[in-house]
C-alpha positions as YAML, in Angstrom:
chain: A
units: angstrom
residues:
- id: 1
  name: UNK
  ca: [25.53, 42.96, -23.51]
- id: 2
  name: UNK
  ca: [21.54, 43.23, -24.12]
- id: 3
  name: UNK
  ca: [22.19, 43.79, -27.68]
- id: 4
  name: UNK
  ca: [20.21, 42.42, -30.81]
- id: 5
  name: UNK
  ca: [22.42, 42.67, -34.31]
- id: 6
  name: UNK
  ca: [20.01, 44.06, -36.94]
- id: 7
  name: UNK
  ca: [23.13, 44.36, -40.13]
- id: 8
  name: UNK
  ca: [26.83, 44.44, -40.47]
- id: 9
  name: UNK
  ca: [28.74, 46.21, -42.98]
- id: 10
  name: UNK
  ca: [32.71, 46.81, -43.76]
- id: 11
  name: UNK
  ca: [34.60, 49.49, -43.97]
- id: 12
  name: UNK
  ca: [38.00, 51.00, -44.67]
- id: 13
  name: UNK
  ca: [38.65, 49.41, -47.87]
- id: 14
  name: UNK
  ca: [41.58, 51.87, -48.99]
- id: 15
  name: UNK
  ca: [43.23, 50.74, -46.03]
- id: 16
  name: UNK
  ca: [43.59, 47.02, -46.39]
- id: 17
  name: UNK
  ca: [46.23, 47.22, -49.49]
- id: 18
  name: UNK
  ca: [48.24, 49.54, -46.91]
- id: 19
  name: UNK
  ca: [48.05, 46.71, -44.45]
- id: 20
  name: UNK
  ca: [49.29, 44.31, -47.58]
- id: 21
  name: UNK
  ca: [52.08, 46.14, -48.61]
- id: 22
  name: UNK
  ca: [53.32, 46.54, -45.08]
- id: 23
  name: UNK
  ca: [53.59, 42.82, -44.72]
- id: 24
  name: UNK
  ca: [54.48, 42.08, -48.45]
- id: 25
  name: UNK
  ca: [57.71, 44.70, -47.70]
- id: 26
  name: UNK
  ca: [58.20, 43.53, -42.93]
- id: 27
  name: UNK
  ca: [55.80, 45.81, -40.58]
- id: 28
  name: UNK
  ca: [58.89, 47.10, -39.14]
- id: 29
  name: UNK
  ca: [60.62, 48.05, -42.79]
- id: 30
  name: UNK
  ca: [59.48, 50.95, -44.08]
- id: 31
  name: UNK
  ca: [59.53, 51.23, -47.86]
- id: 32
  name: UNK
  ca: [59.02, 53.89, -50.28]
- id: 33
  name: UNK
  ca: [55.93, 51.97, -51.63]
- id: 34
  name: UNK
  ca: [54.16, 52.12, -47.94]
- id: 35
  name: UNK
  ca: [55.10, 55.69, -47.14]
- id: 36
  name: UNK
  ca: [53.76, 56.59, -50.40]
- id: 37
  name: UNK
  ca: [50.58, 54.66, -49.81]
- id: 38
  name: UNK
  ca: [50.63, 56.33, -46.42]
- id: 39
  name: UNK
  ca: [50.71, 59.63, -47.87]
- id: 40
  name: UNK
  ca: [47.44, 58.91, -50.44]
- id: 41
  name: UNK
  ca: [45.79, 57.78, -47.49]
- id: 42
  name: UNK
  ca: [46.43, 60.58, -45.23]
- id: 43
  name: UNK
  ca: [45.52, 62.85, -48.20]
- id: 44
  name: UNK
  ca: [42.75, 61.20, -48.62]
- id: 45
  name: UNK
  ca: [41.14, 61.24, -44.74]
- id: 46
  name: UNK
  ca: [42.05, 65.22, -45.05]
- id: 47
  name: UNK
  ca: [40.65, 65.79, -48.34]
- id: 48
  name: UNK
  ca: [38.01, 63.20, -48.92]
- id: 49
  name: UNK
  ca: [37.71, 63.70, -52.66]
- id: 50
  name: UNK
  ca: [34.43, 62.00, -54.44]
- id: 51
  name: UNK
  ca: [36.68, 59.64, -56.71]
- id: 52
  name: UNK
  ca: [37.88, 58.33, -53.57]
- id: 53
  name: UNK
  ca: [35.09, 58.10, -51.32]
- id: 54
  name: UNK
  ca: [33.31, 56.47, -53.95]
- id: 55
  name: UNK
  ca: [36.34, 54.19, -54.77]
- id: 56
  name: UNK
  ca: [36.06, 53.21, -51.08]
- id: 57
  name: UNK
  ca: [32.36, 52.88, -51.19]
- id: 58
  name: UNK
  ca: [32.38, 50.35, -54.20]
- id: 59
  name: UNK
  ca: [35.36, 48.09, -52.45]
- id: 60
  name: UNK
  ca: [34.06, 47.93, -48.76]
- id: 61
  name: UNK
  ca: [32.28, 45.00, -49.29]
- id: 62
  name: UNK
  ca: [34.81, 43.21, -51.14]
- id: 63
  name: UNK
  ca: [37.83, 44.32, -48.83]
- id: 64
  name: UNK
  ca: [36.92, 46.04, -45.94]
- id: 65
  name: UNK
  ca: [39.18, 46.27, -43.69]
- id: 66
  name: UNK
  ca: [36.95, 46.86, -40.65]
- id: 67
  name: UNK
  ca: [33.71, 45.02, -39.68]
- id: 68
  name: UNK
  ca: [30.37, 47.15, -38.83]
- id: 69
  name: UNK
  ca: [27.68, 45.87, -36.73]
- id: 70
  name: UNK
  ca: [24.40, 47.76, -36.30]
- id: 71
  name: UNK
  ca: [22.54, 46.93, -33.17]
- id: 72
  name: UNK
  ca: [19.31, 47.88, -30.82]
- id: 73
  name: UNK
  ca: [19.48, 47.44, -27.58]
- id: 74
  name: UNK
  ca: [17.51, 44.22, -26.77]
- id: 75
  name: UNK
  ca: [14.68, 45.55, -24.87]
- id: 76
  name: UNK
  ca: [14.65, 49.12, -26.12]
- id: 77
  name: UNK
  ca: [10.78, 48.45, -27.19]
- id: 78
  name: UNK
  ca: [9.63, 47.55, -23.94]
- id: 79
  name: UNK
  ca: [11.95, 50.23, -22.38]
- id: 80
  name: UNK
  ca: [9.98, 52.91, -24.46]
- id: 81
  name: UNK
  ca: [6.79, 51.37, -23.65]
- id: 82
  name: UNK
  ca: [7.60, 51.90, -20.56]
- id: 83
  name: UNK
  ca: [8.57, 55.29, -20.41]
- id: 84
  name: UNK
  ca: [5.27, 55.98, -22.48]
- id: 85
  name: UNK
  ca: [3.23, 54.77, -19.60]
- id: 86
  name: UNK
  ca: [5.18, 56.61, -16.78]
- id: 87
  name: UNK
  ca: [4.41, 59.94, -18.60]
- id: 88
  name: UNK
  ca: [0.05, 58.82, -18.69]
- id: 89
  name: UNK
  ca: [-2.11, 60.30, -15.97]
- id: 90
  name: UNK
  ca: [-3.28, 57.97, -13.78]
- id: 91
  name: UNK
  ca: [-6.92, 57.08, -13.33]
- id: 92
  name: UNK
  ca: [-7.77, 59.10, -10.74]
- id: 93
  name: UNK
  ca: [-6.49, 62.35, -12.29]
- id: 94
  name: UNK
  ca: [-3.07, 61.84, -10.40]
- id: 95
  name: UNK
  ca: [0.27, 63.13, -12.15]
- id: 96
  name: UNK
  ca: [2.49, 60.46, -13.78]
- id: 97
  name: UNK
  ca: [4.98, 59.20, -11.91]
- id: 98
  name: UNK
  ca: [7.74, 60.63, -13.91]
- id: 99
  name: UNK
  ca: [6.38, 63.99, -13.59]
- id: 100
  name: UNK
  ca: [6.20, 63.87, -9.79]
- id: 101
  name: UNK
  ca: [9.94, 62.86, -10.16]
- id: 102
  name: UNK
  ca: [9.61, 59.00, -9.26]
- id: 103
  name: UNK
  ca: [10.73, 56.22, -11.52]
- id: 104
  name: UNK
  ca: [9.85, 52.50, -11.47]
- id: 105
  name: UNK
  ca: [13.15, 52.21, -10.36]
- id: 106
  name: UNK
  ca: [13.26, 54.67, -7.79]
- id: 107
  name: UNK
  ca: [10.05, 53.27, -6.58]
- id: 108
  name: UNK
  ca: [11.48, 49.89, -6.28]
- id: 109
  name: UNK
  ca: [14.57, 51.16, -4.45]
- id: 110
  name: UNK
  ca: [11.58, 52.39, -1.58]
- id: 111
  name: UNK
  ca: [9.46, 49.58, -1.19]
- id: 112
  name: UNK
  ca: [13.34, 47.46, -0.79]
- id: 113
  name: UNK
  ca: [13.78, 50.02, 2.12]
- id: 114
  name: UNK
  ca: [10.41, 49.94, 3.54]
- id: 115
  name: UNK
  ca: [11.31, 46.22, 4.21]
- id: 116
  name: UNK
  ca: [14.80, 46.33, 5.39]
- id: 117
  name: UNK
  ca: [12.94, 48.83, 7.55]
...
């Protein structure tokens, strides 16, 4: 996908001892225990009080239920590079070719038709 992967993280650690108890008590069962559960969990995406959030916070790493990856796009350097030098004035005094309205891409899409010409 042209990605690099520059971290990972985890998240969603209240979650996971929902996801326990439901297959402790059968997915399809549901038990006082898990609609309980279901209800502190609901309360606290609505509310998001601190003891909570920093509850969460401490266990994500240890039981997260949900992976995070953090990535660039591969060639976003050389993309912005790029750009950078589209926007220069030429030489000669000449607008850059992104002000004029042409792209290196556009510009390739010509010359391909100039040929099949």
């Amino acid at each position: 996908a042209g990605l690099d992967v520059t971290g990972h993280g985890y998240a969603h650690a209240l979650h996971s001892p929902y996801w326990w108890l439901k297959c402790a008590v059968g997915v399809e069962k549901e038990a006082a225990v898990v609609r309980a559960y279901h209800r502190l969990l609901v309360w606290d995406i609505t509310e998001r009080p601190r003891l909570t959030r920093w509850t969460e916070r401490l266990l994500d790493p240890v039981i997260g239920k949900s992976l995070v990856l953090y990535a660039r796009k591969a060639n976003a350097a050389d993309d912005r590079e790029a750009a950078a030098a589209d926007c220069k004035p030429a030489a000669d005094g000449r607008k850059p070719a992104a002000v004029e309205g042409r792209t290196p891409a556009a510009d390739d899409r010509r010359k391909a038709a100039d040929v099949g010409a």
